[in-house]
C-alpha positions as a Markdown table, in Angstrom:
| # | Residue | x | y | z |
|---|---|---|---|---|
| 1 | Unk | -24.6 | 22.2 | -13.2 |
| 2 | Unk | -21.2 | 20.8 | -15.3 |
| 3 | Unk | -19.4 | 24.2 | -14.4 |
| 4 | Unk | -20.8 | 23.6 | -10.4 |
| 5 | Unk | -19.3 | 20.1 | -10.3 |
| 6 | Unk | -16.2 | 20.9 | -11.9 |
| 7 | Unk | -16.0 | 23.8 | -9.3 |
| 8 | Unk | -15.9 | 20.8 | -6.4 |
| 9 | Unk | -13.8 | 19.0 | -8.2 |
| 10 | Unk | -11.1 | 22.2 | -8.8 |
| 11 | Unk | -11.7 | 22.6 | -4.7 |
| 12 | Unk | -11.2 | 19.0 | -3.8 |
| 13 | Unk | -7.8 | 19.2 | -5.7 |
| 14 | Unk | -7.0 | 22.6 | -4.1 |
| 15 | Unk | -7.7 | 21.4 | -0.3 |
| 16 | Unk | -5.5 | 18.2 | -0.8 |
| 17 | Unk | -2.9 | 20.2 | -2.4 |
| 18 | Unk | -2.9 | 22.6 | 0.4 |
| 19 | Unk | -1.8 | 25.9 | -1.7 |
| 20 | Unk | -2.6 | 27.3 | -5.2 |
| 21 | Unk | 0.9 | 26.6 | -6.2 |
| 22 | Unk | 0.5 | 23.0 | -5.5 |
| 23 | Unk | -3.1 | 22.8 | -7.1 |
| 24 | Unk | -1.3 | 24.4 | -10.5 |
| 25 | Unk | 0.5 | 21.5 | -10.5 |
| 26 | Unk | -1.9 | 19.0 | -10.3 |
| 27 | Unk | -4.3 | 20.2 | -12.6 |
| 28 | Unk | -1.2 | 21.8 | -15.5 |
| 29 | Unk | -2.0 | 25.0 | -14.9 |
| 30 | Unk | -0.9 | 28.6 | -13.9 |
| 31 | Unk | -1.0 | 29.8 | -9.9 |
| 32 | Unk | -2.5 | 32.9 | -11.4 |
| 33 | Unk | -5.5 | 31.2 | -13.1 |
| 34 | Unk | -6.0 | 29.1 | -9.9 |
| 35 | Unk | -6.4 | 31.9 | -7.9 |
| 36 | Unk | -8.7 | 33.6 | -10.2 |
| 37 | Unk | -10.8 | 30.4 | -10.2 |
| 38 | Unk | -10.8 | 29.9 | -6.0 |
| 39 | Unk | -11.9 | 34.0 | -6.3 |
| 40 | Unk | -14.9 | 33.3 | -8.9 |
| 41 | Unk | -16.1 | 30.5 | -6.5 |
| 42 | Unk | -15.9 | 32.9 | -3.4 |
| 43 | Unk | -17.5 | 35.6 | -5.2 |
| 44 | Unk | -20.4 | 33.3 | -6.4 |
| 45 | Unk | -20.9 | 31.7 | -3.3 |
| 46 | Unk | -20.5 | 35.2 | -1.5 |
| 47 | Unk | -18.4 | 33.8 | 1.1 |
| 48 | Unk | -14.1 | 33.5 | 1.7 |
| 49 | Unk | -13.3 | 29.8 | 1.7 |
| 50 | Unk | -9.6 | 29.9 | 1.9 |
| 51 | Unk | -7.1 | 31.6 | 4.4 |
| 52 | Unk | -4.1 | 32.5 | 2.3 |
| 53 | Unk | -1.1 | 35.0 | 2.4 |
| 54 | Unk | 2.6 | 34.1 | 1.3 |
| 55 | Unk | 3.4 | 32.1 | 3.8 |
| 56 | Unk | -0.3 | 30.7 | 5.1 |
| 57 | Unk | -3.0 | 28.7 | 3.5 |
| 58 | Unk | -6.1 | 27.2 | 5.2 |
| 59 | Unk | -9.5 | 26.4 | 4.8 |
| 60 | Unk | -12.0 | 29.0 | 6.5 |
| 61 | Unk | -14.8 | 27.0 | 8.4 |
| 62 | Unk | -17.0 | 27.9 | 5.4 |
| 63 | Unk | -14.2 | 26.3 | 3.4 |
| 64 | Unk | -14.1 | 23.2 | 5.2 |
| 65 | Unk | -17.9 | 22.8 | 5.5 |
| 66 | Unk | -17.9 | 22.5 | 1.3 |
| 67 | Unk | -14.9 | 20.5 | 1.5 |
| 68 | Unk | -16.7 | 17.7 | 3.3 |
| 69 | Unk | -19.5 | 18.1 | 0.7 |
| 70 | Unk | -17.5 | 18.2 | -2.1 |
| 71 | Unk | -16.0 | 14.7 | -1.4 |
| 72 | Unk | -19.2 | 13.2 | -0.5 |
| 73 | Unk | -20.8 | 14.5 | -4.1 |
| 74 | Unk | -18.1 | 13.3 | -6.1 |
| 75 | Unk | -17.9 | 10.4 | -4.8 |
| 76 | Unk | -21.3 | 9.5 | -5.3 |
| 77 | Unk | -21.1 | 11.0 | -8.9 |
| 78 | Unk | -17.6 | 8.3 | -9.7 |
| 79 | Unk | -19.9 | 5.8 | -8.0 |
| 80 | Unk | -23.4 | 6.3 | -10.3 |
| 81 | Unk | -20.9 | 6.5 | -13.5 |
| 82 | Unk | -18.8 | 3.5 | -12.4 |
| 83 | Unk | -22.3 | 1.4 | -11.9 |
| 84 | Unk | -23.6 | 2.4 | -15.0 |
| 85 | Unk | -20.4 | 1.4 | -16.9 |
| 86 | Unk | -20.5 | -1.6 | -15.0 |
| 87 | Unk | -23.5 | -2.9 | -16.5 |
| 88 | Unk | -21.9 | -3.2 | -19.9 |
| 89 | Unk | -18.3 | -4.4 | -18.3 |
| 90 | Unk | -16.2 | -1.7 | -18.7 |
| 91 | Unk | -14.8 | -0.4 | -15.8 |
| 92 | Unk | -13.4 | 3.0 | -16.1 |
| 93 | Unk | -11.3 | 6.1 | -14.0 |
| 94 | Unk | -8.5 | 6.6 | -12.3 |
| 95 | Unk | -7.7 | 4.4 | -9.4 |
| 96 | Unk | -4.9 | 5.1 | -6.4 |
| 97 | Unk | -3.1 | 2.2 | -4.9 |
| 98 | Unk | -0.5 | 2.5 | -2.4 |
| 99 | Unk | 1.4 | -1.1 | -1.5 |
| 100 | Unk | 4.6 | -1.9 | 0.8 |
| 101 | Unk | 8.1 | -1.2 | -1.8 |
| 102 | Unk | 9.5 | -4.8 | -2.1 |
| 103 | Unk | 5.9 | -6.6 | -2.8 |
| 104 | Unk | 5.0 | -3.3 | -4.9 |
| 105 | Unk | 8.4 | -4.0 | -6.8 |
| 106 | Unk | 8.4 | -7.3 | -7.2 |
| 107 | Unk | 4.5 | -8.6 | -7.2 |
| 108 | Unk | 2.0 | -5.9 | -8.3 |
| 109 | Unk | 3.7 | -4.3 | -10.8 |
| 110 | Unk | 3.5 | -6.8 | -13.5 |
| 111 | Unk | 0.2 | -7.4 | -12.3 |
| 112 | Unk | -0.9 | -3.3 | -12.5 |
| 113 | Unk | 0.4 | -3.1 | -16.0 |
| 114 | Unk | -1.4 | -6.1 | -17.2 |
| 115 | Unk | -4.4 | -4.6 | -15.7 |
| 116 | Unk | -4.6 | -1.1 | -17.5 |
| 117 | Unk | -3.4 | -3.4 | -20.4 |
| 118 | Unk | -6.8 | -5.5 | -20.3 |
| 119 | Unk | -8.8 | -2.4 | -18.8 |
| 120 | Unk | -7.5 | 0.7 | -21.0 |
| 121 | Unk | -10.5 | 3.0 | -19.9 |
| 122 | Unk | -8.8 | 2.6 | -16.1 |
| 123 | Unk | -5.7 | 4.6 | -14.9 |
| 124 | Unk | -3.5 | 2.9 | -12.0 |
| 125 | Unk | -1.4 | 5.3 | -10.0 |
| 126 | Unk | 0.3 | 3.4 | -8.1 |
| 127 | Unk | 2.2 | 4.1 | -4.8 |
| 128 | Unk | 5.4 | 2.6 | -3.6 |
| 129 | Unk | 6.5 | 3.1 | 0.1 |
| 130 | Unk | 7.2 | 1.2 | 3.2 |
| 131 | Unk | 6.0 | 4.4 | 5.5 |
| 132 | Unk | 2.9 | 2.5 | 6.5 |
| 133 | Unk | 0.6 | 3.5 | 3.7 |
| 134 | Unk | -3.4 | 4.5 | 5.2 |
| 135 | Unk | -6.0 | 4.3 | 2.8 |
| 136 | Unk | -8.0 | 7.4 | 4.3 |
| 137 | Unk | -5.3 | 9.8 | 5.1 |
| 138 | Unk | -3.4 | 8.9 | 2.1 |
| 139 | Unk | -6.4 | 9.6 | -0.1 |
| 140 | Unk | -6.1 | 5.9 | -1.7 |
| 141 | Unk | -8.2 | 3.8 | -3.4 |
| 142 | Unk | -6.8 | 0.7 | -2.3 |
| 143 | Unk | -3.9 | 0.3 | 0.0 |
| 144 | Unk | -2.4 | -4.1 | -0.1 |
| 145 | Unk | -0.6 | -4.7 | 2.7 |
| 146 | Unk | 0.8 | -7.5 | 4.8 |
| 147 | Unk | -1.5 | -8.0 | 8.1 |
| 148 | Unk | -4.8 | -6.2 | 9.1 |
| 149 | Unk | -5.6 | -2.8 | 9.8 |
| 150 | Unk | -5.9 | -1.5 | 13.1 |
| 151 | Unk | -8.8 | 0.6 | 11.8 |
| 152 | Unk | -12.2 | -0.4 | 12.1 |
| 153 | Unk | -13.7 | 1.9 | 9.6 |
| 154 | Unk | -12.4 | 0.4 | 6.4 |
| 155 | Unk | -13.0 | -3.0 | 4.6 |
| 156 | Unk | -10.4 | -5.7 | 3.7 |
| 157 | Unk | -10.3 | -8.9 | 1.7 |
| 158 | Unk | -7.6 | -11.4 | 1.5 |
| 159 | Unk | -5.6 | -11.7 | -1.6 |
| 160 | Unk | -3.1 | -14.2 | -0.6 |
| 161 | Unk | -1.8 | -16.3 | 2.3 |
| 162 | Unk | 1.9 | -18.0 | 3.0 |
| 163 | Unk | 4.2 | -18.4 | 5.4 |
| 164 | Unk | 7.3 | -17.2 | 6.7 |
| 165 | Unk | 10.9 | -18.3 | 6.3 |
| 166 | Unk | 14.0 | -18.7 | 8.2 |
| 167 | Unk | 16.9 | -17.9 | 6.0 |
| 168 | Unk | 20.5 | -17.2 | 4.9 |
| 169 | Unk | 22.7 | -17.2 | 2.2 |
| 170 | Unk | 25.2 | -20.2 | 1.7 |
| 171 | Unk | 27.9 | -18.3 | 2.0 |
| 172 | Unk | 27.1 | -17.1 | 5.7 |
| 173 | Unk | 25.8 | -20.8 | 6.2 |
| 174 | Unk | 29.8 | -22.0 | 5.4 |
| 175 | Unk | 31.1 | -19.2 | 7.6 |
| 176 | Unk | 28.5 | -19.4 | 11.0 |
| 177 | Unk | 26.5 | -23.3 | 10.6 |
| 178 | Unk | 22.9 | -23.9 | 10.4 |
| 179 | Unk | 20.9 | -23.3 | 13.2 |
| 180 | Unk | 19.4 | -26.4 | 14.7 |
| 181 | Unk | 17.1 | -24.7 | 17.0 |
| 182 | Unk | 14.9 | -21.4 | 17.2 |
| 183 | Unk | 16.9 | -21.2 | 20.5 |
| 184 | Unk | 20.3 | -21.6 | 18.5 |
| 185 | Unk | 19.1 | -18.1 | 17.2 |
| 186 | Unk | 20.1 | -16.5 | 19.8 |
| 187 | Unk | 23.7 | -17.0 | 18.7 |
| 188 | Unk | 23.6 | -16.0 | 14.7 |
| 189 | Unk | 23.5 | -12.5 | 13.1 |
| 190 | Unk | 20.0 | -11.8 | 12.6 |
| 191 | Unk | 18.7 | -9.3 | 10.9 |
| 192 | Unk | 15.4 | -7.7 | 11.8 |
| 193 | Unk | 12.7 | -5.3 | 9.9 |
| 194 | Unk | 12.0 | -2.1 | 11.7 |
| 195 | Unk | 8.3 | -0.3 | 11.3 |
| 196 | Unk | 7.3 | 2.7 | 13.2 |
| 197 | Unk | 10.4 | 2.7 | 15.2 |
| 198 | Unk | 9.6 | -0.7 | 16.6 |
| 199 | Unk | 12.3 | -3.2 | 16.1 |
| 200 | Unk | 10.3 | -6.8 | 15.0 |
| 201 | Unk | 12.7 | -9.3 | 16.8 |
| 202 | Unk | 10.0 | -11.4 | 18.2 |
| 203 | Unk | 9.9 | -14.5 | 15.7 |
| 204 | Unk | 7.0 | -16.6 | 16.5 |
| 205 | Unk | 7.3 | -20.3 | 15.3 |
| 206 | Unk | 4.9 | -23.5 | 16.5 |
| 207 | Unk | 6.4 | -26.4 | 17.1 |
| 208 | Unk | 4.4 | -29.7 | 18.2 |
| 209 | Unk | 3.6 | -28.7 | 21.4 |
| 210 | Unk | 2.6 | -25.0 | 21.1 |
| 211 | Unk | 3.1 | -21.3 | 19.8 |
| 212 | Unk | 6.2 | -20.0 | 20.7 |
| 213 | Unk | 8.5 | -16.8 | 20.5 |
| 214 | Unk | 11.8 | -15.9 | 20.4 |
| 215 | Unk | 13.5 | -13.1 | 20.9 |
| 216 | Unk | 16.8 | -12.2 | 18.7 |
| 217 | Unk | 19.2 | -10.0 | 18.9 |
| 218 | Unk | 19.7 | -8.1 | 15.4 |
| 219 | Unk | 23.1 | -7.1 | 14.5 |
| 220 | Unk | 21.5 | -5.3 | 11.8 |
| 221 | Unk | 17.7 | -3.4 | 11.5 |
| 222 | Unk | 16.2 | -1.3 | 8.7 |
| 223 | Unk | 13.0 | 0.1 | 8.2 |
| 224 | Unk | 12.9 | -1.3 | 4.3 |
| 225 | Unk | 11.9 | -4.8 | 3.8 |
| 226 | Unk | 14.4 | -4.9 | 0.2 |
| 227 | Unk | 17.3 | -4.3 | 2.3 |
| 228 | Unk | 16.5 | -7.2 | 5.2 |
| 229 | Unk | 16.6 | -9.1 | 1.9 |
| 230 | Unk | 19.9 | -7.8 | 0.1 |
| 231 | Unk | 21.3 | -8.0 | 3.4 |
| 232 | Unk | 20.7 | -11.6 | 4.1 |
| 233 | Unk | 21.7 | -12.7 | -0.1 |
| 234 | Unk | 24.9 | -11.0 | 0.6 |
| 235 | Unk | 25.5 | -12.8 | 3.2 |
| 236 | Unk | 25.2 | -10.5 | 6.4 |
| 237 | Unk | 23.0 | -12.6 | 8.9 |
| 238 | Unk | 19.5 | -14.9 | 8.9 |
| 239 | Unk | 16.4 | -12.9 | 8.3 |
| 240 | Unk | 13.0 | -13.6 | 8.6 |
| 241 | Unk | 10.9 | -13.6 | 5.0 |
| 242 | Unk | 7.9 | -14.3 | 3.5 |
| 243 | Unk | 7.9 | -17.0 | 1.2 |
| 244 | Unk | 6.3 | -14.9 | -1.5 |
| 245 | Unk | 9.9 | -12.6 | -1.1 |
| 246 | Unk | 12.3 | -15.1 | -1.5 |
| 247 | Unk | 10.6 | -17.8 | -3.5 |
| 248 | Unk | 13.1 | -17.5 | -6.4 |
| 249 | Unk | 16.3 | -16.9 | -4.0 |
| 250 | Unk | 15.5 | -20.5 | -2.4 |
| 251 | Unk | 15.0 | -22.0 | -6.2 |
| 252 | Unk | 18.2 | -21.0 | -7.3 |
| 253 | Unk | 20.2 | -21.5 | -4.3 |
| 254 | Unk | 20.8 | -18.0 | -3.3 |
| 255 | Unk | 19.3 | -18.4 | -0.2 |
| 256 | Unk | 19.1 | -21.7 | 1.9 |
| 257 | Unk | 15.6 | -22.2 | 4.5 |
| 258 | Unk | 16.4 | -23.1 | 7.8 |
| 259 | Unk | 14.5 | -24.5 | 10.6 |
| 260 | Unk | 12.3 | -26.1 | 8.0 |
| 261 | Unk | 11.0 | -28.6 | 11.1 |
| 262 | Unk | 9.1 | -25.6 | 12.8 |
| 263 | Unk | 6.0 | -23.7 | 11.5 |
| 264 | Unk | 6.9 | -19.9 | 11.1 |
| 265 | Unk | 4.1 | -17.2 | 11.6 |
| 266 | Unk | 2.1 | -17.4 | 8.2 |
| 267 | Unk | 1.2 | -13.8 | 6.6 |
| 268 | Unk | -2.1 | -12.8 | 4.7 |
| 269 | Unk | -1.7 | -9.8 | 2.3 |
| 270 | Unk | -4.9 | -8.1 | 2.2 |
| 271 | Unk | -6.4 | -5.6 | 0.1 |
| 272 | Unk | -7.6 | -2.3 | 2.3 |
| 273 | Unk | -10.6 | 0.1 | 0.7 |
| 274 | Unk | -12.6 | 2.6 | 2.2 |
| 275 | Unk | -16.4 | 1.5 | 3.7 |
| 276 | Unk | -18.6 | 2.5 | 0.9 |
| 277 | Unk | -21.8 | 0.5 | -0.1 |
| 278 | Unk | -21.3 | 0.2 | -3.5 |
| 279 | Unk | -17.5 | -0.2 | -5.1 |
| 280 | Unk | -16.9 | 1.1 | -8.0 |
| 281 | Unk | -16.6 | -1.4 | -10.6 |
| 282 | Unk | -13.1 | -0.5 | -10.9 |
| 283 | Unk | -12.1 | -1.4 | -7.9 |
| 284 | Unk | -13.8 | -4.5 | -7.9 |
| 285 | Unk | -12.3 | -5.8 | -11.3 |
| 286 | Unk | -9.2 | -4.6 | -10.2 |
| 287 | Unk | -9.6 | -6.8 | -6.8 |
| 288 | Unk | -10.2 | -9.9 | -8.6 |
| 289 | Unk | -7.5 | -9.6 | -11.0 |
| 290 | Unk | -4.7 | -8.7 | -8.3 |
| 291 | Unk | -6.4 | -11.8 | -6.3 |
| 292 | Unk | -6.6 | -14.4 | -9.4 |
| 293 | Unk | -3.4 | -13.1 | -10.9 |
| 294 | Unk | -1.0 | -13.9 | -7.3 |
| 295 | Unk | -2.7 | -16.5 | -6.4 |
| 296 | Unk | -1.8 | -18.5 | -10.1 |
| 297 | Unk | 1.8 | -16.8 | -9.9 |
| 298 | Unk | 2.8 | -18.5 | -6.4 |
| 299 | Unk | 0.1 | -21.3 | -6.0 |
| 300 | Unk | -0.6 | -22.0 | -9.3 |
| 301 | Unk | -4.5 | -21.9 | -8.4 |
């Protein structure tokens, strides 16, 4: 049985891979004795499971059919060894969590090394990218992100909750005024986050009538959430951040809030894991530590 379940695992790797060369890689070893591994398994099972040439590799329908099963057997198997190491608190494996680059950079990283420092029987690989991260198709563990999922088929929790901010450096305070309006908006340099080729220049504010929008004008747009940021400390235009972003900038002056009269959109970062009835314990501890941990660094609760 060890040498069957080490097969799945070896074919797991290989499919996500998506070529031998690729699967040597992963697992340190030779294309050669890859190859001559994928041919044992085809000539025990008495069946071709790959397509491959030089230029060509897919999974025959035989292939794909032990794929499917392959992921659903080792995932059980992590799931009945996590459980069992639960029980006497130790959680254990590797765990894949993908996040957004500034918040991955500036808030979980600290936190994922104090982790693996409290849990050294875990293994964090962790994923920086501002790409839109998906916890299924990016074969995560955990994916933390601002905002919920449009997907249906996965479960979230919320980790932490703040709201956005209306900001600029001093410097491009000095040079253009403070806003006294949203509507005044309309006449700075704003600078505006871009995701899926979708510009985000609707800022939505309450104020004591009603929820409102606006819609600015960027002079400048990037799809990276760090760079909104440089650009607006160096002076370039008012952006739109979280709190949790800029929380130091506004302590020491780098950047000044304005339109501090009107409620900005607030922002829940969640955590995003597949639908599975019973978490590893991994995951779990790691949940509540990434939860506890923000929540005392920028609440103090």
């Amino acid at each position: 049985m060890p040498d069957e379940i080490s097969d799945l695992k070896f074919f797991c790797i290989l499919a996500a891979a998506g070529s031998i060369a690729g699967c040597a890689r992963a697992m340190g070893m030779s294309p050669a004795a890859m190859s001559r591994r994928l041919s044992a398994m085809e000539f025990r099972l008495g069946t071709r499971l790959v397509t491959r040439t030089s230029r060509h590799f897919a999974l025959t329908a035989e292939g794909h059919r032990l794929h499917e099963h392959a992921v659903r057997i080792i995932g059980e198997i992590e799931e009945v060894e996590a459980e069992l190491t639960a029980r006497a608190g130790i959680p254990h494996g590797l765990l894949r969590v993908g996040v957004p680059s500034e918040i991955g950079r500036k808030m979980l990283a600290g936190i994922v090394a104090a982790f693996v420092g409290q849990y050294p029987d875990v293994t964090v690989h962790l994923t920086l990218s501002d790409a839109g991260l998906d916890v299924i198709d990016d074969g995560l563990d955990i994916a933390i992100r601002p905002g919920m999922p449009s997907d249906q088929e996965v479960m979230t929790t919320s980790l932490i909750n703040s709201r956005r901010v209306v900001c600029a450096s001093p410097d491009y305070i000095a040079r253009k005024g403070l806003p006294a309006t949203p509507h005044d908006l309309l006449k700075h340099d704003c600078i505006c986050l871009i995701r899926r080729q979708r510009i985000f220049s609707e800022w939505v504010y309450s104020d004591a009538k009603a929820r409102k929008e606006i819609h600015v004008t960027p002079r400048l747009a990037t799809s990276s959430s760090e760079v909104v940021h440089d650009w607006a400390v160096n002076g370039r235009g008012i952006a739109l951040k979280v709190l949790w972003d800029i929380a130091d900038d506004l302590k020491c002056g780098r950047l000044i809030e304005c339109l501090s009269n009107y409620a900005w959109e607030d922002v829940t970062l969640y955590a995003v894991y597949p639908s599975r009835a019973h978490l590893p314990s991994r995951t779990r501890f790691f949940l509540d530590f990434v939860r506890r941990e923000l929540r005392q660094s920028y609440f103090g609760t």
